[in-house]
C-alpha positions in Angstrom: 0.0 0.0 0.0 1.1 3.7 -1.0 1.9 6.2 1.5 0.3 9.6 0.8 2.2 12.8 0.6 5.8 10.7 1.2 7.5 10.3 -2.5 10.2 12.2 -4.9 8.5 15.0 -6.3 7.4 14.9 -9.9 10.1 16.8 -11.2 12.7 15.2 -10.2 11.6 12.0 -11.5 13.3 10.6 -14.5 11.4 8.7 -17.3 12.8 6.2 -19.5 11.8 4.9 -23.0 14.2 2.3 -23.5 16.4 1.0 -26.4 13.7 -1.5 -28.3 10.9 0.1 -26.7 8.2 1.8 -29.1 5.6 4.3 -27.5 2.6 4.8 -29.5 1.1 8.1 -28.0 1.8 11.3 -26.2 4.4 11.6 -22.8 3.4 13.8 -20.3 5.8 14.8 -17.6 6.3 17.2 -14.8 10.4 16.0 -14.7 12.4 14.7 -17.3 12.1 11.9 -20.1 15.0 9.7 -21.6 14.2 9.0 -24.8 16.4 5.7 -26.2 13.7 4.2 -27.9 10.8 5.3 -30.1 8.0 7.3 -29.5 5.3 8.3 -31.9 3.1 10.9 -31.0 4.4 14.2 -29.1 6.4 14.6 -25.5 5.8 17.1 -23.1 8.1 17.0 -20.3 8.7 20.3 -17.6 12.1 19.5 -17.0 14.5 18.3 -20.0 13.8 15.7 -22.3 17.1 13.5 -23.4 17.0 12.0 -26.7 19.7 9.3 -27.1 21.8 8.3 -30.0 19.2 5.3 -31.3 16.2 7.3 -29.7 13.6 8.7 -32.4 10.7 11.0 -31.2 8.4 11.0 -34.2 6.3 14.3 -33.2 6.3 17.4 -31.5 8.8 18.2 -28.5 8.2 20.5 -25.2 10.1 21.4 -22.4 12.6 23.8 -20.0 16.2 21.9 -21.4 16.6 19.5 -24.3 19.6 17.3 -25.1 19.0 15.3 -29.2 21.6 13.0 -29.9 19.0 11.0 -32.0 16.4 11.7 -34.2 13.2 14.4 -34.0 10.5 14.7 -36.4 8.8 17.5 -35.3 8.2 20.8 -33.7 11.1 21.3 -31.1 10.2 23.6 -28.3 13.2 24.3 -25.3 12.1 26.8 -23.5 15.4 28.0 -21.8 18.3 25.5 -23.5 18.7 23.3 -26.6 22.0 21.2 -27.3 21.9 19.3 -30.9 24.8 16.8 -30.6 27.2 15.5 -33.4 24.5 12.4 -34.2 21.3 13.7 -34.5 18.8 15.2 -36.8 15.9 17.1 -36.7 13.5 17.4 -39.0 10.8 20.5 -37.9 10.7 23.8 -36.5 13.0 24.6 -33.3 12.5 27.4 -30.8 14.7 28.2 -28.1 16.3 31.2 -26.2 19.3 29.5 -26.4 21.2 26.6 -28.7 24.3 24.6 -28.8 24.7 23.2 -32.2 27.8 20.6 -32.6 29.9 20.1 -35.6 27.8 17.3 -37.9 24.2 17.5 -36.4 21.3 18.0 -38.6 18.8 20.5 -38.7 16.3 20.8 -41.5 13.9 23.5 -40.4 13.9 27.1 -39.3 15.0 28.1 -35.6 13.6 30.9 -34.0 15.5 32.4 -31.1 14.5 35.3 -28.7 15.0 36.1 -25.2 12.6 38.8 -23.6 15.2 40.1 -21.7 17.4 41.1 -24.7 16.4 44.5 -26.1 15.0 44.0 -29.5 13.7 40.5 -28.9 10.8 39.5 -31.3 11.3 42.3 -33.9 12.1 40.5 -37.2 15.3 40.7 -39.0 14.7 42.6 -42.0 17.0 41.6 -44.7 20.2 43.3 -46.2 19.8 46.0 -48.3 21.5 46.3 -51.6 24.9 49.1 -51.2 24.2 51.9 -53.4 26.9 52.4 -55.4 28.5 55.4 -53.9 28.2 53.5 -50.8 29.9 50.4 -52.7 33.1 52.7 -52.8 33.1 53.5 -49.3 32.9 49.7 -48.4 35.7 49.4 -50.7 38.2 52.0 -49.3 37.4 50.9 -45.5 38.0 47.1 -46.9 41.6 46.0 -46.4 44.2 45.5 -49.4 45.5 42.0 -50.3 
């Protein structure tokens, strides 16, 4: 029998989907979910979610931290801290306030990055205007000689 109001708390509990394992559905977590298996359908998780080097999440991702060495299909949401490893791929929109992206991970999709605090988060990066040409010369004089 279960003792009331004696336990771990829900976020510090760890969740894992193990290598061979196949979850058909959506993961809902206050703490933090391993991923070394498959899951289709999406994970929610308030702490970090962990995606391993065989793990696949085939759907959308949501949480505080995430850590992809595998493989997503889907929407990636990291509230406060992505890292995209060497090994894996993603395939979907990320957004993130901020990313560590390794030498040979894949990312197929656009990223969207803000942080409220930063001044000028959320106004969109308008693109590069073409240099007039006097301005052309200007650029050209400041530029060093080879």
């Amino acid at each position: 029998m279960a003792r009331e109001g004696v336990g771990t708390p829900p976020e510090a509990v760890i969740s894992i989907i193990g290598p061979g394992m196949k979850v058909v559905g959506d993961c809902l977590t206050d703490g933090t979910v391993r991923v070394e298996g498959t899951v289709e359908g999406s994970v929610k998780a308030g702490k970090a979610v962990v995606v391993g080097k065989q793990g696949a999440v085939i759907g959308d991702v949501q949480t505080q931290d995430a850590v992809i060495s595998g493989r997503v299909s889907g929407t990636l949401v990291a509230e406060s801290r992505l890292e995209l490893q060497a090994t894996c791929q993603i395939d979907g929109d990320v957004r993130t306030r901020r990313m560590q992206l390794e030498e040979g991970a894949i990312l197929n999709g656009t990223v969207h990055m803000s942080e409220s605090k930063r001044a000028g988060a959320g106004r969109p990066v308008t693109p590069a205007q073409p240099i007039e040409a006097r301005d052309r010369k200007a650029v050209e004089a400041a530029a060093p000689s080879h």
